[in-house]
Backbone atoms as SQL, in Angstrom:
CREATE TABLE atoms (id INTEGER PRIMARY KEY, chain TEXT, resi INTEGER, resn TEXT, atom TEXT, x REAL, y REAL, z REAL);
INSERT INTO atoms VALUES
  (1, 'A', 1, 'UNK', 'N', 86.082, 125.837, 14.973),
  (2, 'A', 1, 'UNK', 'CA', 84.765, 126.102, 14.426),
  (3, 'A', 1, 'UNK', 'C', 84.236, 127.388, 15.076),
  (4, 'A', 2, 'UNK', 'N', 84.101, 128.128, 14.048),
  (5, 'A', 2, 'UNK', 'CA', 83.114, 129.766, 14.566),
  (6, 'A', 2, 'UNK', 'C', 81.836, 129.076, 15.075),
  (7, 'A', 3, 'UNK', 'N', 81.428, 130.127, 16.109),
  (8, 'A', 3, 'UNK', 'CA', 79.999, 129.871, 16.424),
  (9, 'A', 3, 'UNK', 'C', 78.883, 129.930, 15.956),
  (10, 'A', 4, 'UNK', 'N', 79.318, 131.405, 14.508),
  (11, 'A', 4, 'UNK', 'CA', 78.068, 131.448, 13.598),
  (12, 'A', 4, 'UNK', 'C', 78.463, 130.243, 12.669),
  (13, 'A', 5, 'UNK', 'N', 78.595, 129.703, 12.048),
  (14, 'A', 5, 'UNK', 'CA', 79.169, 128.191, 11.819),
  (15, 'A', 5, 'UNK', 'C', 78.193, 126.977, 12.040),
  (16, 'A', 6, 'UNK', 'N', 78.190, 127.335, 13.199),
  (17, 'A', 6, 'UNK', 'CA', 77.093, 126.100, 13.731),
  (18, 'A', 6, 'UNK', 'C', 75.767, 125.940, 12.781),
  (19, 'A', 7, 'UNK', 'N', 75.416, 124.610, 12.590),
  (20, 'A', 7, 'UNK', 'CA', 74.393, 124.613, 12.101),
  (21, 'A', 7, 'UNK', 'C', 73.071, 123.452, 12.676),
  (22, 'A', 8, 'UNK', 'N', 73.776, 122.717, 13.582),
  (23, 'A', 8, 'UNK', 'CA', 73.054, 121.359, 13.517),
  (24, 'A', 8, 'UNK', 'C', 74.406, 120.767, 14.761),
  (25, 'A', 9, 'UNK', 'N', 73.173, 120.792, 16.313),
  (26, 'A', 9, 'UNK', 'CA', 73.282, 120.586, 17.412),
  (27, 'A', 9, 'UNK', 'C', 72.936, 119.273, 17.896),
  (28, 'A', 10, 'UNK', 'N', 73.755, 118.005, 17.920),
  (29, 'A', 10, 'UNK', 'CA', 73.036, 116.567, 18.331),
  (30, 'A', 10, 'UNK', 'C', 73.577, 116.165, 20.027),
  (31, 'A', 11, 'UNK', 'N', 72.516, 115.354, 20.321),
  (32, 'A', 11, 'UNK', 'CA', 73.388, 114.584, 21.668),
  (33, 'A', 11, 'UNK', 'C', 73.541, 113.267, 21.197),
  (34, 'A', 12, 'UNK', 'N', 74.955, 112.510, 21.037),
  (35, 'A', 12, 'UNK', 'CA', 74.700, 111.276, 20.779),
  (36, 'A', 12, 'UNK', 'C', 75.648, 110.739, 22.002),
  (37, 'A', 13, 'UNK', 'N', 74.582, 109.541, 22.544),
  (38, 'A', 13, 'UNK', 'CA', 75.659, 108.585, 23.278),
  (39, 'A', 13, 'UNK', 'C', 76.687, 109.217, 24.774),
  (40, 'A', 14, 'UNK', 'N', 76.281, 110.099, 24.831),
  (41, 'A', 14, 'UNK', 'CA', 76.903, 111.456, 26.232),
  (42, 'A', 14, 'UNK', 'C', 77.663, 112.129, 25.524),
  (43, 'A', 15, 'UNK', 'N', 77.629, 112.430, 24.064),
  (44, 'A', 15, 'UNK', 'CA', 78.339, 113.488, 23.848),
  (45, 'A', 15, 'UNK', 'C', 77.525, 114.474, 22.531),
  (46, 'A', 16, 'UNK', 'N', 78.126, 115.800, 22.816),
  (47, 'A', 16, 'UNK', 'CA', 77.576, 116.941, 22.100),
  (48, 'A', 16, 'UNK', 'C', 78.494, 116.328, 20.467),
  (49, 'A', 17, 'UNK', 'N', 77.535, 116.756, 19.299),
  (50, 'A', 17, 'UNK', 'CA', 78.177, 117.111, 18.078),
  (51, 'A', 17, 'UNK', 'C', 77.872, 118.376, 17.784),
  (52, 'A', 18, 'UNK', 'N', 78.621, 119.542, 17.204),
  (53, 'A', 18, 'UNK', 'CA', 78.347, 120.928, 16.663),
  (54, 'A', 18, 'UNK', 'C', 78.427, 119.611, 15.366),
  (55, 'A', 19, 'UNK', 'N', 78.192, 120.609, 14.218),
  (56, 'A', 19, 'UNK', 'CA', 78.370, 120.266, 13.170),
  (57, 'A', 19, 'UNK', 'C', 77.699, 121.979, 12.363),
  (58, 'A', 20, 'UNK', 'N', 78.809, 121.623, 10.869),
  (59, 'A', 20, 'UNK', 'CA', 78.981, 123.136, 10.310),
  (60, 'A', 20, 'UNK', 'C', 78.606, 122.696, 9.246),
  (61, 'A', 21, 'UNK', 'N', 79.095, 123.449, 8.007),
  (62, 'A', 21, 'UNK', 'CA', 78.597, 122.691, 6.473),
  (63, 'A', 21, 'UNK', 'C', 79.673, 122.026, 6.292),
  (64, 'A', 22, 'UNK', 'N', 81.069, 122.055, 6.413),
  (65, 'A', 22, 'UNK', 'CA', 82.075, 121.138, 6.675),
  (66, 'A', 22, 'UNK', 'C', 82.343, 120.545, 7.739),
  (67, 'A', 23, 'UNK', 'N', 82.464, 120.722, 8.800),
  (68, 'A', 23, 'UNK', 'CA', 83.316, 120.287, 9.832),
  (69, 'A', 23, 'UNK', 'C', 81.851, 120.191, 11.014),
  (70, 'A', 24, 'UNK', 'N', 82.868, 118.835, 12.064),
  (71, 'A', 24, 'UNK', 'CA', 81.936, 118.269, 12.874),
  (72, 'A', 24, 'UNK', 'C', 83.057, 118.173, 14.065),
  (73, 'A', 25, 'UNK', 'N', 82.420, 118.889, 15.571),
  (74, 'A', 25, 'UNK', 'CA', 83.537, 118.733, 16.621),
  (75, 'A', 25, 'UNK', 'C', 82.512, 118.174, 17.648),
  (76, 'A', 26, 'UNK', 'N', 82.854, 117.009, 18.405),
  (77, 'A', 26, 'UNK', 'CA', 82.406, 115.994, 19.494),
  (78, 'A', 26, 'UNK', 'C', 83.253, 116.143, 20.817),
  (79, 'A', 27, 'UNK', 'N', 81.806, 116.510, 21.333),
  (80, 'A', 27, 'UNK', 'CA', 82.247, 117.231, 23.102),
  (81, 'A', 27, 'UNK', 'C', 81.933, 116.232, 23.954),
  (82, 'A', 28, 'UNK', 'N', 83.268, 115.259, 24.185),
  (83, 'A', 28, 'UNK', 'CA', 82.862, 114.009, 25.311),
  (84, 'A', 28, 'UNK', 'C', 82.235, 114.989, 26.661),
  (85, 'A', 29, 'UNK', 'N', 81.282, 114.866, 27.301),
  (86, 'A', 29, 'UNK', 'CA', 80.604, 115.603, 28.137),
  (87, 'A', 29, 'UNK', 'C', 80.784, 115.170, 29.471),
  (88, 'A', 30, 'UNK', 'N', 81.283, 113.924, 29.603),
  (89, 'A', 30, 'UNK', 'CA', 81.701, 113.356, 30.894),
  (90, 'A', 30, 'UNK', 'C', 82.966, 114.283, 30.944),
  (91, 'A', 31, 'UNK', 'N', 83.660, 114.789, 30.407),
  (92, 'A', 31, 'UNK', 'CA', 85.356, 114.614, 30.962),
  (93, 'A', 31, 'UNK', 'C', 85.635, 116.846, 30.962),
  (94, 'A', 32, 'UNK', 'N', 83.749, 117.199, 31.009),
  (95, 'A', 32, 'UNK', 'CA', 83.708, 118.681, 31.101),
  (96, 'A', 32, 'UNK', 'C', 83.621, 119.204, 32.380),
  (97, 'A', 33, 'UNK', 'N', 83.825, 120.321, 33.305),
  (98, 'A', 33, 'UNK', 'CA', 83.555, 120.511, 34.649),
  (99, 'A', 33, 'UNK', 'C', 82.131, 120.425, 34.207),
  (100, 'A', 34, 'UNK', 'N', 81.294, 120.442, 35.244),
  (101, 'A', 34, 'UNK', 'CA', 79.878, 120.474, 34.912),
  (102, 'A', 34, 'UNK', 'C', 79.327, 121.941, 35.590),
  (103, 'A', 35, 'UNK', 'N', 80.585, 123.281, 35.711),
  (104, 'A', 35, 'UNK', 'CA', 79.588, 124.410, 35.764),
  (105, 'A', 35, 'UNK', 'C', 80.670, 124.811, 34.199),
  (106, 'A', 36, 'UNK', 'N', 81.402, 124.897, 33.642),
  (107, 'A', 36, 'UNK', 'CA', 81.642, 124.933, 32.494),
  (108, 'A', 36, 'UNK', 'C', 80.617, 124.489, 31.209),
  (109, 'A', 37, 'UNK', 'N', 80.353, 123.070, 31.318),
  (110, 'A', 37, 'UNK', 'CA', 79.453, 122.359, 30.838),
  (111, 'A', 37, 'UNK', 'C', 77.926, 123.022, 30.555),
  (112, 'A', 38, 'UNK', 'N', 77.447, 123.838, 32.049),
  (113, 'A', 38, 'UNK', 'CA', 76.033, 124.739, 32.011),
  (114, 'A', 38, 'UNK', 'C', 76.317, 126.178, 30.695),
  (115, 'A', 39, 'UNK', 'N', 77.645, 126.277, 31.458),
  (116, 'A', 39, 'UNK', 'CA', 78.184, 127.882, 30.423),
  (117, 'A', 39, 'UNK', 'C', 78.002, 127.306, 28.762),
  (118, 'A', 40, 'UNK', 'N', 78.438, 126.214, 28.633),
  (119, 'A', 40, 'UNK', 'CA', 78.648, 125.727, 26.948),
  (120, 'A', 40, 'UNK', 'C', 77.275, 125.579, 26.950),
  (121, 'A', 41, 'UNK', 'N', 76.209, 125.322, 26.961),
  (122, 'A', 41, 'UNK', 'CA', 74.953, 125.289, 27.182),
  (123, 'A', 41, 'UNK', 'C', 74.203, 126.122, 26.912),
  (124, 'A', 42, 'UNK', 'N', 74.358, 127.146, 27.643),
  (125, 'A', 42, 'UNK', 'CA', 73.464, 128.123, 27.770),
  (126, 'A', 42, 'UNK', 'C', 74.137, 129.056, 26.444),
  (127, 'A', 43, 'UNK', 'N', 75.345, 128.975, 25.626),
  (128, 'A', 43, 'UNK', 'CA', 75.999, 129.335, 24.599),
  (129, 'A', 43, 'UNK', 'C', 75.228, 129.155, 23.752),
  (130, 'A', 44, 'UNK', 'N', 75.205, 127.538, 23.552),
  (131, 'A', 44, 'UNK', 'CA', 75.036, 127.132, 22.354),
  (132, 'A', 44, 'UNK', 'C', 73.173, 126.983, 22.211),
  (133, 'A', 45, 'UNK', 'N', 72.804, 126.885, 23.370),
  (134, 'A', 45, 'UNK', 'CA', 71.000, 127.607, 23.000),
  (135, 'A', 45, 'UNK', 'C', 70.825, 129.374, 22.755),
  (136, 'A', 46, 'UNK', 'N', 71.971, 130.063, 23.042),
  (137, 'A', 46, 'UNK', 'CA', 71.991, 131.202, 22.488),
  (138, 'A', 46, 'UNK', 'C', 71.541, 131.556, 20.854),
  (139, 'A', 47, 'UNK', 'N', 71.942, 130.342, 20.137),
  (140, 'A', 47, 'UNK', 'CA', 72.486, 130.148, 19.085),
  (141, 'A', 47, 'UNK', 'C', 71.336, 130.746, 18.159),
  (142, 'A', 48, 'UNK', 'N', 69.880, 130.382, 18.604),
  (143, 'A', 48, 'UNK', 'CA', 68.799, 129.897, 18.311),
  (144, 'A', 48, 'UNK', 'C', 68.521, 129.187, 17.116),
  (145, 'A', 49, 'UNK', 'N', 69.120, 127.983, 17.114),
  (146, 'A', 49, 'UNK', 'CA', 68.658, 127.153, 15.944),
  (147, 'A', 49, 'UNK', 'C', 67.191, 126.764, 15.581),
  (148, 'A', 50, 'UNK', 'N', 66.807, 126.144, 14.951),
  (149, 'A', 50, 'UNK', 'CA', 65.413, 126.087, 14.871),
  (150, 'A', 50, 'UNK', 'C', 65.030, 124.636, 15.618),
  (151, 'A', 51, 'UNK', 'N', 64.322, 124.204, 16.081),
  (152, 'A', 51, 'UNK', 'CA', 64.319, 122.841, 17.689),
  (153, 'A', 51, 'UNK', 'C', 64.750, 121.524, 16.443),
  (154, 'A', 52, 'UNK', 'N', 64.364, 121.493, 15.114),
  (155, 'A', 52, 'UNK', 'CA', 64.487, 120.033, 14.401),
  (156, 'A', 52, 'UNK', 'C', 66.023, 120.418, 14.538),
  (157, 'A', 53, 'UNK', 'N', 67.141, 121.282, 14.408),
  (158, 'A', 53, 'UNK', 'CA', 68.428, 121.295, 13.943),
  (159, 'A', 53, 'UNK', 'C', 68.949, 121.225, 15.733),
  (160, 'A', 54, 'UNK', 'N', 68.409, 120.691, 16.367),
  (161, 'A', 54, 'UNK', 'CA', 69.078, 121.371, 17.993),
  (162, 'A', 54, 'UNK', 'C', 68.443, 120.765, 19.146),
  (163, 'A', 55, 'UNK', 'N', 68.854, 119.944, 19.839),
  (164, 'A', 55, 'UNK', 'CA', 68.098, 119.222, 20.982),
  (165, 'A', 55, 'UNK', 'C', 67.694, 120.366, 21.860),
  (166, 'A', 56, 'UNK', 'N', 68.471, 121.295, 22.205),
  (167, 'A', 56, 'UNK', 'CA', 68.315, 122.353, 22.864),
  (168, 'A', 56, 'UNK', 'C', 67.053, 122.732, 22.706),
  (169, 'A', 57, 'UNK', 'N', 66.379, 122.977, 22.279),
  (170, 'A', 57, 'UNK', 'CA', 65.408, 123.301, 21.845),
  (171, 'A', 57, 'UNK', 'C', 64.128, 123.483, 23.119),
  (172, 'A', 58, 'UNK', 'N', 64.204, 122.083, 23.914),
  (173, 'A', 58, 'UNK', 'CA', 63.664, 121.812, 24.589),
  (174, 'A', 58, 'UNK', 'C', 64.433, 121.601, 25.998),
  (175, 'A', 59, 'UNK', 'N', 65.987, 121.939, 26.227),
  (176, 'A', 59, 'UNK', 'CA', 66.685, 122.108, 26.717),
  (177, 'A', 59, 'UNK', 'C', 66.131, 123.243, 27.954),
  (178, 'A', 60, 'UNK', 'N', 66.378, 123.513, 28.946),
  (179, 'A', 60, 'UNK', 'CA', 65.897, 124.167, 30.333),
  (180, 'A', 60, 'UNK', 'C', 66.998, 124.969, 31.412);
């Protein structure tokens, strides 16, 4: 999945969903280093989705 792609950012259950207009990839978040984990983060609030499409939103 491209990054411009992304459309719709969820947390469910400890894990990330991207989701595209097709395709949906699930980031078990336990099994990430957790300074990797900050880097995917600070990526994907790059993104700037709008806060209803993106937990990030409110993300810190």
């Amino acid at each position: 999945m491209e990054l411009d792609e992304i459309q719709h950012i969820e947390k469910v259950k400890g894990n990330y969903i991207l989701r595209s207009g097709s395709k949906a990839m699930k980031i078990k978040i336990d099994l990430v280093d957790h300074s990797s984990l900050n880097k995917l983060l600070e990526l994907l609030k790059g993104l700037d989705l709008p806060s209803e499409k993106s937990f990030l939103a409110s993300w810190k």
